[in-house]
Backbone as CSV, one residue per row, in Angstrom:
resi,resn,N_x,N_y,N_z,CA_x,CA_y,CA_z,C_x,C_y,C_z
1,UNK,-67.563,39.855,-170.400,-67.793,39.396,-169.073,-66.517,38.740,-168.561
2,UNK,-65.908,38.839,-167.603,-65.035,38.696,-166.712,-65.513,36.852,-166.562
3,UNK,-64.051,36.145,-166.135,-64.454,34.680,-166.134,-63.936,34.628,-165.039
4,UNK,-64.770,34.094,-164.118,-64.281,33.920,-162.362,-62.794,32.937,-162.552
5,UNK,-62.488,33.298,-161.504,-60.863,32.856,-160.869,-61.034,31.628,-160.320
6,UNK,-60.113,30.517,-160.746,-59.819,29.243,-160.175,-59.637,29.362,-158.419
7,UNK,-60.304,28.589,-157.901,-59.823,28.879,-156.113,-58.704,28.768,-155.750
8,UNK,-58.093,29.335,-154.893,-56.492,29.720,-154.613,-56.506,28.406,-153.251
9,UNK,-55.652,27.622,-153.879,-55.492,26.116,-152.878,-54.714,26.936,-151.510
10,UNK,-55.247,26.456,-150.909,-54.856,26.242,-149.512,-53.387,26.517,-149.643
11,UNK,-52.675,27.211,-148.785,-51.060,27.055,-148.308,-51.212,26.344,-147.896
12,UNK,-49.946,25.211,-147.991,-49.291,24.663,-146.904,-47.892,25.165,-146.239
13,UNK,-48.382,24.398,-144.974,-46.296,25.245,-143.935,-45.982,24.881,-144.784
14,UNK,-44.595,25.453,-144.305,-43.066,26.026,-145.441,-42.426,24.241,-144.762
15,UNK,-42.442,23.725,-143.573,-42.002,22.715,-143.394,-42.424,21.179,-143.889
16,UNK,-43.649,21.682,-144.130,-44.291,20.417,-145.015,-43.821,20.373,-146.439
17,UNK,-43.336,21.804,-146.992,-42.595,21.847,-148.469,-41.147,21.745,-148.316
18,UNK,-40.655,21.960,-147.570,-38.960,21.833,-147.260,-38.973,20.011,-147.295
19,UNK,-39.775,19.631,-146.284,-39.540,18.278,-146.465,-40.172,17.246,-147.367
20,UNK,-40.894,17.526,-148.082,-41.223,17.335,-149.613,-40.186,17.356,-150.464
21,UNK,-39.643,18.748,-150.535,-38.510,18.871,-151.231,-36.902,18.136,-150.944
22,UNK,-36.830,18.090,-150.167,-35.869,17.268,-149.186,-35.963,15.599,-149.621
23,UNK,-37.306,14.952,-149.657,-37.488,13.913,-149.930,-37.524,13.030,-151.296
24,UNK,-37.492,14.372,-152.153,-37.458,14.465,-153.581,-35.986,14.341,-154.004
25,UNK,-35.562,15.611,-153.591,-34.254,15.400,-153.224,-33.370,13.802,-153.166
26,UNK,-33.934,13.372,-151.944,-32.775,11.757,-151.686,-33.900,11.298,-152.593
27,UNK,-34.256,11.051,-153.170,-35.186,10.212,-154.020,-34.320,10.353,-155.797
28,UNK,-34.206,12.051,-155.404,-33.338,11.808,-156.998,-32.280,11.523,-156.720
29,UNK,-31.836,11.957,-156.071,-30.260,11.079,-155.428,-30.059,9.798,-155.592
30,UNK,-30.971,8.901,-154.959,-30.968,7.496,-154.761,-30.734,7.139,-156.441
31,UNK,-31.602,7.646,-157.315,-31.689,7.002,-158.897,-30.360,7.545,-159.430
32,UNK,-30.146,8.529,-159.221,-28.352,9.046,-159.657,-27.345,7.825,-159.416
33,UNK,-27.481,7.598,-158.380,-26.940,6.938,-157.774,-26.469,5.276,-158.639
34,UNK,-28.197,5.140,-158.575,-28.463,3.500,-159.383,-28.283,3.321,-160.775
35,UNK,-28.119,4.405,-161.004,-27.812,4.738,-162.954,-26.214,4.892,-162.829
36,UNK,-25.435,5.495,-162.088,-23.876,5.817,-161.936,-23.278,4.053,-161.906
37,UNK,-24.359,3.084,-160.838,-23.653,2.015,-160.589,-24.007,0.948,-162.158
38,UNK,-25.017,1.786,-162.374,-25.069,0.695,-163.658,-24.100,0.606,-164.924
39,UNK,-24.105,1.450,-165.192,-23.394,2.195,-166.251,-21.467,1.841,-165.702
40,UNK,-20.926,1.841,-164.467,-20.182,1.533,-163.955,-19.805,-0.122,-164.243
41,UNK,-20.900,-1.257,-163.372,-21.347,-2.756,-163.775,-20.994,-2.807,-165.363
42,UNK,-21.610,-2.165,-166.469,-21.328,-2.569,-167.719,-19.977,-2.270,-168.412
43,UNK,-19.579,-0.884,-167.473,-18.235,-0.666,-168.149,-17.200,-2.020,-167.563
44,UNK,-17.617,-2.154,-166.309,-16.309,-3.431,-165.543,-16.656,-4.683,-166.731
45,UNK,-17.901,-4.862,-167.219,-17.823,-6.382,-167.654,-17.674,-6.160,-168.870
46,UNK,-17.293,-4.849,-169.334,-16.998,-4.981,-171.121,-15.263,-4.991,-170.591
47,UNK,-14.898,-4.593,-169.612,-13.524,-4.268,-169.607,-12.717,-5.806,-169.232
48,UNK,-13.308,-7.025,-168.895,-12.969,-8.369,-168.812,-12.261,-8.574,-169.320
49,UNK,-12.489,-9.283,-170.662,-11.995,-10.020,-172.015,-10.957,-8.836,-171.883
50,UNK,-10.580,-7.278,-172.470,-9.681,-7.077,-172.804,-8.502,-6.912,-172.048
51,UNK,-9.190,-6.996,-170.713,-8.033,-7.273,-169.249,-7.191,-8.830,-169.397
52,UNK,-8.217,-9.750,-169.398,-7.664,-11.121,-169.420,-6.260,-11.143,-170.878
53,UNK,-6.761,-10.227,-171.713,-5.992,-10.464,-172.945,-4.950,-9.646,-172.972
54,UNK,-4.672,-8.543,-172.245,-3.333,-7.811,-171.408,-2.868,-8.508,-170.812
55,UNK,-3.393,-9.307,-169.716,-2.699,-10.210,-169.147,-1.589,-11.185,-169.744
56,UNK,-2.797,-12.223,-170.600,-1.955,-12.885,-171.621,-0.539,-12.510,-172.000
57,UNK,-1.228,-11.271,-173.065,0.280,-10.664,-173.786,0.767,-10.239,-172.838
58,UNK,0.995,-9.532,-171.404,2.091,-9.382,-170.478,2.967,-11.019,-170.155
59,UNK,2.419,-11.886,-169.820,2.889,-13.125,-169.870,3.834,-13.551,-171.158
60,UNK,3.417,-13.251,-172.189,3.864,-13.847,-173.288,5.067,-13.204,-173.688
61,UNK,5.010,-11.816,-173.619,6.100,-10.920,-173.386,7.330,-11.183,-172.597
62,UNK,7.007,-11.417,-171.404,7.842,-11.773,-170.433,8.559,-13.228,-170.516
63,UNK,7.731,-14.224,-171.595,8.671,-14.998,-171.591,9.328,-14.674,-173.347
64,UNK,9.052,-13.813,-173.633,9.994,-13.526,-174.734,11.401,-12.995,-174.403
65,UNK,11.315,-12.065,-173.626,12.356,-11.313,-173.030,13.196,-11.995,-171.997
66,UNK,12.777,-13.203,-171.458,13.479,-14.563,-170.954,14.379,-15.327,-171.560
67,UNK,13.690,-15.892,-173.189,14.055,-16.211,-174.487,15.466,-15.270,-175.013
68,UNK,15.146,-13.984,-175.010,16.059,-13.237,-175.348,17.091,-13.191,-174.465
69,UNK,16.985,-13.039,-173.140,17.905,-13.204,-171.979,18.726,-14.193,-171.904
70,UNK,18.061,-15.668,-171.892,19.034,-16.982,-171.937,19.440,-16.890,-173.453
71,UNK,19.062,-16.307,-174.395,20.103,-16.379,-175.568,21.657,-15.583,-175.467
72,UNK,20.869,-14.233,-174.680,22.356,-13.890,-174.181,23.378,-14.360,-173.388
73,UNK,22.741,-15.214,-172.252,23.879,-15.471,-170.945,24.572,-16.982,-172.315
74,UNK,23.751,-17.585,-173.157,24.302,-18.570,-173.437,25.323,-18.295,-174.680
75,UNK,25.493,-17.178,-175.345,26.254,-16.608,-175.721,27.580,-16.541,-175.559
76,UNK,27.127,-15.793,-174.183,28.459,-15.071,-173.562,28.967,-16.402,-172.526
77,UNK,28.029,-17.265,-172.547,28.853,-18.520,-171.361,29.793,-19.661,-172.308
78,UNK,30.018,-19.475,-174.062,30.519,-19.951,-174.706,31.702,-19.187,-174.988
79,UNK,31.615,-18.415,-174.211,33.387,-17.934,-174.471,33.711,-17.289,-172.903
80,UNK,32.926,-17.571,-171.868,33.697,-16.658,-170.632,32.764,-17.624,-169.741
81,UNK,33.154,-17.765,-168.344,32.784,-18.537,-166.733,31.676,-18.413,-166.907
82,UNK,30.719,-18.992,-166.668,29.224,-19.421,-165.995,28.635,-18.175,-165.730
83,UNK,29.350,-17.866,-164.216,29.391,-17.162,-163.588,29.611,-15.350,-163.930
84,UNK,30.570,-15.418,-164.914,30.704,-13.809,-165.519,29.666,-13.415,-166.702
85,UNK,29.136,-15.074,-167.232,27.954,-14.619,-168.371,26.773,-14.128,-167.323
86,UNK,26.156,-14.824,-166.590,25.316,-14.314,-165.550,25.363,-13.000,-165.119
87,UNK,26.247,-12.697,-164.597,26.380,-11.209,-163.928,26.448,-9.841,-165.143
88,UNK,26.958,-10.818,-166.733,27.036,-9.732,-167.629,25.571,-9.623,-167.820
89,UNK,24.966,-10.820,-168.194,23.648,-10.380,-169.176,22.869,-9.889,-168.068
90,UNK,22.935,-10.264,-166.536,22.026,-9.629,-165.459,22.046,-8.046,-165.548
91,UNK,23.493,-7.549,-165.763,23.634,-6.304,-165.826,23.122,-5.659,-166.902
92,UNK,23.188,-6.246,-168.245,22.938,-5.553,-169.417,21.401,-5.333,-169.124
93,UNK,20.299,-6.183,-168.600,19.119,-6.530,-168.810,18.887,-5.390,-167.537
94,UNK,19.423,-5.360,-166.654,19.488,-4.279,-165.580,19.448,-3.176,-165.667
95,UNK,19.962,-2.812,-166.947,20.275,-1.428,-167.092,19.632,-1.031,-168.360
96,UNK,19.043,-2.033,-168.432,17.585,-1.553,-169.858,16.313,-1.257,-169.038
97,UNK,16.238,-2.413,-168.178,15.078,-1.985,-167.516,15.034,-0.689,-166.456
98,UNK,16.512,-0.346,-165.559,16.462,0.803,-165.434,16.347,2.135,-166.432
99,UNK,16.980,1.952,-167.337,16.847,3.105,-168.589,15.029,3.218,-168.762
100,UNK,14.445,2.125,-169.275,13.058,2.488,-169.481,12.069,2.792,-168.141
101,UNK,12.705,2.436,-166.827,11.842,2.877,-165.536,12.265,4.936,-165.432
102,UNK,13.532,4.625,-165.564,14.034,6.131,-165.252,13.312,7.031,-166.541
103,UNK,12.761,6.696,-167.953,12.717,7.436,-169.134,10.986,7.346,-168.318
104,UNK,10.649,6.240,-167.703,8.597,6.492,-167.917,8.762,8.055,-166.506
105,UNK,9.713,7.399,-165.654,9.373,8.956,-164.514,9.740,9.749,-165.247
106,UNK,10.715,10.205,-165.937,11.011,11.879,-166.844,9.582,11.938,-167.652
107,UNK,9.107,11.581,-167.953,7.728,11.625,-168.944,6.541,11.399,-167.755
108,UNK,6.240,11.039,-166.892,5.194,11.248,-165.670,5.194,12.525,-165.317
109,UNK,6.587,12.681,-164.964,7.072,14.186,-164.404,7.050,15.487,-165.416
110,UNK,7.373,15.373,-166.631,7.222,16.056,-167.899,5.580,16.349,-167.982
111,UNK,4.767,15.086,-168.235,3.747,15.170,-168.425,2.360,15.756,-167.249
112,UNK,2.944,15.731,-166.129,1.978,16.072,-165.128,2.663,17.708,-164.510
């Protein structure tokens, strides 16, 4: 024996399903959305502490290389003018830091 057929629901317009679908749509959107910013929020506050601590060591660095600097001008100001130790160690220190600015663009440029 044959088992009768479930009743065939009603159509609805195609515009009542477009905008169903549509609404579903910004609805999954919206949660994409709120999961992208979360996940975002946790990466910024794990990334804190090891920012603050770059910082640091950039600071600490910089007065090393200060350290190293006035060891040079005071060097060179024990045997030559004030004035010519200054302009030497300015230059030497000048032309390191140009050497390593000019070597990171050949390697930006290399690399990209």
């Amino acid at each position: 024996m044959l088992k009768p057929t479930d009743p065939v629901p009603p159509e609805r317009p195609i515009g009542e399903l477009v905008q169903e679908l549509v609404d579903e749509g910004k609805s999954y959107a919206r949660a994409e959305l709120e999961v992208v910013k979360a996940i975002a929020a946790a990466k910024g506050k794990a990334l804190v502490f090891p920012a603050g601590l770059f910082g640091a060591a950039f600071v600490l660095a910089q007065a090393a290389i200060f350290a190293i600097a006035m060891g040079v001008f005071m060097e060179l100001y024990a045997f030559l003018d004030p004035l010519l130790a200054g302009v030497i160690s300015f230059v030497l220190f000048a032309a390191i830091a140009g050497g390593l600015g000019w070597y990171a663009v050949a390697r930006l440029k290399r690399d990209l």
